[in-house]
C-alpha positions in Angstrom: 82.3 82.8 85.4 80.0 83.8 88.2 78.0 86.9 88.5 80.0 89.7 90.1 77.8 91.0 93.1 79.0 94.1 95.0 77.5 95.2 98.7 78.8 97.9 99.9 78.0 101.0 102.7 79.8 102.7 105.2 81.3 101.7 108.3 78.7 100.7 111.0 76.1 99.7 107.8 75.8 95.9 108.8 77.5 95.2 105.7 79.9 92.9 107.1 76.9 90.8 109.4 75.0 90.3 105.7 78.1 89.1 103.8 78.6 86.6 106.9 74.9 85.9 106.6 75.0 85.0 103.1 78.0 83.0 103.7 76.0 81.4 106.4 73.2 80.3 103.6 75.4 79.2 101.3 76.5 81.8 98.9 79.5 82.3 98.2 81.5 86.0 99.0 84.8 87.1 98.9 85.4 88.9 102.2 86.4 92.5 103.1 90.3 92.8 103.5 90.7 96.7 104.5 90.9 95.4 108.6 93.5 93.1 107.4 95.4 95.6 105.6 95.0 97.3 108.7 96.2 94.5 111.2 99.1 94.2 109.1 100.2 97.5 109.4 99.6 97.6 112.9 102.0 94.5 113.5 104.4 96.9 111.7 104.0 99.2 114.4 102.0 101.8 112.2 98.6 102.3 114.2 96.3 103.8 111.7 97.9 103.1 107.8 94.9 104.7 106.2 95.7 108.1 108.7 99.2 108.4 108.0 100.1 106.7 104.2 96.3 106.9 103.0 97.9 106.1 99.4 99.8 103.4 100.4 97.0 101.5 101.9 94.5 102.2 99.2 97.2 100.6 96.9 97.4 97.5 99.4 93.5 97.1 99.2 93.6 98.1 95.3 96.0 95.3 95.0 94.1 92.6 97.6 90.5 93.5 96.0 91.9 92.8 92.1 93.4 90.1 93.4 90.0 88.9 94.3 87.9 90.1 91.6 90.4 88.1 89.1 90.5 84.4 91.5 87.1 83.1 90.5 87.7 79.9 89.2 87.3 77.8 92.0 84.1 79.4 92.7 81.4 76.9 91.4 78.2 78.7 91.2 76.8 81.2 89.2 76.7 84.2 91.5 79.2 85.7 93.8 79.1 88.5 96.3 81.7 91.1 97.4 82.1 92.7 100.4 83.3 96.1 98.9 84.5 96.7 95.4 87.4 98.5 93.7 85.2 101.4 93.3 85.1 101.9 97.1 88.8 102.4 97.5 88.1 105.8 95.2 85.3 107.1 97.5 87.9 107.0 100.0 90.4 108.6 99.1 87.8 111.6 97.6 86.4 111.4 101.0 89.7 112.2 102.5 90.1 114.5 99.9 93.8 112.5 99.2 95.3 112.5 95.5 95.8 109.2 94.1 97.4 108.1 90.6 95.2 107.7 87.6 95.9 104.0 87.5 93.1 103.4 90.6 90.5 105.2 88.0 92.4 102.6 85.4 91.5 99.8 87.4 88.1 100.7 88.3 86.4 101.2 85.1 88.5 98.2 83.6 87.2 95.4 85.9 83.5 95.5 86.2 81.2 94.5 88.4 77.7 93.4 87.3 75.1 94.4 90.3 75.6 97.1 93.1 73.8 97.0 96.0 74.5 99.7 98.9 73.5 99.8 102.9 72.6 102.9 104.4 74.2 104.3 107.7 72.5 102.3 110.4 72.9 104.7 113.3 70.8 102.0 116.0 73.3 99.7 114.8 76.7 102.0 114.6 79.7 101.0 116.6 83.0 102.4 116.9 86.3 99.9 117.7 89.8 99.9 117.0 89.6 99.6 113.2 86.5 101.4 113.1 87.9 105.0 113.7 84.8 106.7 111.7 82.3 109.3 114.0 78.5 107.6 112.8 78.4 111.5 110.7 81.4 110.9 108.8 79.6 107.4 108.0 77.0 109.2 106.7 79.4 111.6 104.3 81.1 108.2 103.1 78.0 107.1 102.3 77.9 109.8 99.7 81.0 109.6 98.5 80.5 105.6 98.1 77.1 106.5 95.8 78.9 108.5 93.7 82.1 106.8 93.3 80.3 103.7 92.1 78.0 106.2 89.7 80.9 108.0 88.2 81.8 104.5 86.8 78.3 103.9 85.4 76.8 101.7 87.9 73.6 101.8 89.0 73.3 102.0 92.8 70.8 99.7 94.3 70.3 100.8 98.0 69.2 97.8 100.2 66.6 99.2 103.3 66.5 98.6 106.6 65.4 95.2 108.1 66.8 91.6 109.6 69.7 89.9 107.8 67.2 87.4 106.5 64.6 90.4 105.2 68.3 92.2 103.4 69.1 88.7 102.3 66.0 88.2 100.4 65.8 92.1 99.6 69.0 91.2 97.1 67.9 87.7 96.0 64.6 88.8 94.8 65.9 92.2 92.8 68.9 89.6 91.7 65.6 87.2 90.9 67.5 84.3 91.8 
């Protein structure tokens, strides 16, 4: 089994660029499926699921995420990253300050993850698009709520600074001491 290696951070935190990055340099990384999710409910004629059924589409990526966390055997080597974990799908909903049944909490503190690392808001490098509905402040707030979600289900948080994709890269690697 490899080791189970969470990045996460807000929208607009060049999460997305490093997991592509890594990809790039031949890690392996299961990739982020909430714009899917998303997509998919757009071709459904629903613009924004999140907006208007925020429960329904944290159970979508609840269901898409533990689908990921529990397909690693074809993965052959001894470390693998995550762009987001289940833990993130909580932070969202306290963000939005949306109830959600007790199984997500269930799930979350059943399925662990081994190492945690976290991007800060990036505001040179913020961008808002069609998926990407968050103001750079409300970033900032899930940011927050992302740190503590992860800490209320004992991880430690490991927040990855500022730099190029190759300084993040090696940032990781070196606290992973791989």
């Amino acid at each position: 089994m490899p080791k189970k290696i969470v990045i996460t951070g807000g929208p607009g935190s060049g999460k997305t660029s490093l997991i592509l990055f890594l990809e790039e340099n031949g890690y392996q990384c299961q990739n982020e499926i909430s714009r899917q999710v998303t997509l998919e409910a757009q071709k459904k004629g629903i613009d924004q699921l999140f907006l208007s059924d925020p429960v329904l589409f944290s159970q979508h990526l609840l269901e898409g995420r533990l689908k990921q966390y529990q397909e690693v055997g074809h993965f052959k080597k001894t470390i693998l990253f995550y762009d987001r974990g289940l833990p993130d799908i909580t932070a969202y909903m306290d963000f939005t300050n949306v109830s959600y049944p007790e199984s997500f909490h269930t799930t979350c503190n059943k399925h662990r993850y081994d190492t945690v690392f976290i991007l800060p808001p990036w505001k040179d490098i913020y961008t808002q698009d069609n998926e990407r509905y968050e103001t750079y402040e409300e970033a900032e707030k899930i940011h927050k709520f992302l740190t503590q979600s992860y800490r209320k289900y004992g991880y430690e948080v490991i927040e990855v600074p500022f730099g190029t994709l190759k300084e993040r890269m090696k940032f990781i690697i070196t606290h992973l001491e791989l």
